[in-house]
C-alpha positions as CSV (number, residue, x, y, z in Angstrom):
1,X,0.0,0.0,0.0
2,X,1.1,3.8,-1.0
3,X,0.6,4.5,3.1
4,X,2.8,3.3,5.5
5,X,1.5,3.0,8.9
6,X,5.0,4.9,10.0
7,X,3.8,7.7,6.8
8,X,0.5,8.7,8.8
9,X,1.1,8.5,12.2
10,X,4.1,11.1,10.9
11,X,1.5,13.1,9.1
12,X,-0.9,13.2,11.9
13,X,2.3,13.9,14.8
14,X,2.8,16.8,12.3
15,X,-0.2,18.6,11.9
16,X,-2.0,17.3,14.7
17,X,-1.9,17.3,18.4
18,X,-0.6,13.8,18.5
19,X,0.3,10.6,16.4
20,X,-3.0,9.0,17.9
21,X,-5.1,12.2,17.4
22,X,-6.4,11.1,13.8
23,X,-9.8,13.1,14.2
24,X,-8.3,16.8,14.0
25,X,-8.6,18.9,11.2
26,X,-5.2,19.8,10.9
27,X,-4.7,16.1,10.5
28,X,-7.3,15.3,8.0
29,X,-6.4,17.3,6.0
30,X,-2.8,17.2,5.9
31,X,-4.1,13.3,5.1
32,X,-6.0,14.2,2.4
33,X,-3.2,16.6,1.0
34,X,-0.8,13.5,1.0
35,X,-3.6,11.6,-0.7
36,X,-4.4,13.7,-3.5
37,X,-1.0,14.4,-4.2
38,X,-0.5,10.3,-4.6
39,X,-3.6,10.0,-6.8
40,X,-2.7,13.4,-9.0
41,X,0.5,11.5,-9.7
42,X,-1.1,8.1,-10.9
43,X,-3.2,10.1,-13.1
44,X,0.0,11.9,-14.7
45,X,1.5,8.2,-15.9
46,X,-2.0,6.9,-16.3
47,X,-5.0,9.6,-17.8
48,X,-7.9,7.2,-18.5
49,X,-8.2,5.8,-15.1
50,X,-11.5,7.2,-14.4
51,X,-11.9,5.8,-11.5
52,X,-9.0,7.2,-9.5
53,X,-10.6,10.4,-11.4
54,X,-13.5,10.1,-9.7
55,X,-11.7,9.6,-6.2
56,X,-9.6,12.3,-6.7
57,X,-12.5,14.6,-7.1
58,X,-14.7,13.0,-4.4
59,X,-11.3,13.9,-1.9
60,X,-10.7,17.3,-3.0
61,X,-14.7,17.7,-2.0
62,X,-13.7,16.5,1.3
63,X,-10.7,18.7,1.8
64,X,-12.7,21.4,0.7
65,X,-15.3,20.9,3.4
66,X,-12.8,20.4,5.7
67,X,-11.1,23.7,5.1
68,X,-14.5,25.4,5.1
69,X,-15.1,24.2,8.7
70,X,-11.6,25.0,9.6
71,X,-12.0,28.9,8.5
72,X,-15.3,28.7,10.4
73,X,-13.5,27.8,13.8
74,X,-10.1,28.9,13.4
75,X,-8.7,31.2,10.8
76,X,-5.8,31.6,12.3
77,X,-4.6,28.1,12.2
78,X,-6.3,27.3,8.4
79,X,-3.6,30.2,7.2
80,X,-1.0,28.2,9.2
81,X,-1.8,25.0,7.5
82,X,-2.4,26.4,3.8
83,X,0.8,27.7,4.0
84,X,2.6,24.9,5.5
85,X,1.0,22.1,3.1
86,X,1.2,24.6,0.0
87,X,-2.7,24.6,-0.8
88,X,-3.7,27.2,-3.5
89,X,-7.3,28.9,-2.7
């Protein structure tokens, strides 16, 4: 599998409060970040997998309301974490 069990427990020790803390925002959506990167490579080397497509899209969505919420609560910390994980808005 692309992710490690090592790979996201760094992620989530990273962006969230803890390794075991894999509700946060932060955290999901540093996960999602990694994940979308992953999947936006595939699709690079392989362009008619419509499936992965349709994941890709259905995570971004997620991400999205994720980083909605997060400017709702916390503005402070979703400026942190676009800048830190490079997300364009």
């Amino acid at each position: 599998m692309y992710l490690a069990a090592e790979k996201k427990s760094e992620i989530f020790k990273k962006h969230g409060k803890s390794e075991k803390d894999t509700g946060s925002t932060e955290g999901q959506i540093a996960l999602f970040t990694y994940r979308i990167n992953h999947l936006s490579e595939h699709l690079k080397k392989n362009r008619k997998d419509f499936n992965t497509e349709r994941s890709l899209v259905k995570l971004v969505g997620k991400r999205r309301n994720l980083l909605d919420y997060l400017i709702k609560t916390d503005i402070v910390k979703y400026r942190e974490l676009i800048q830190e994980l490079n997300i364009r808005k």
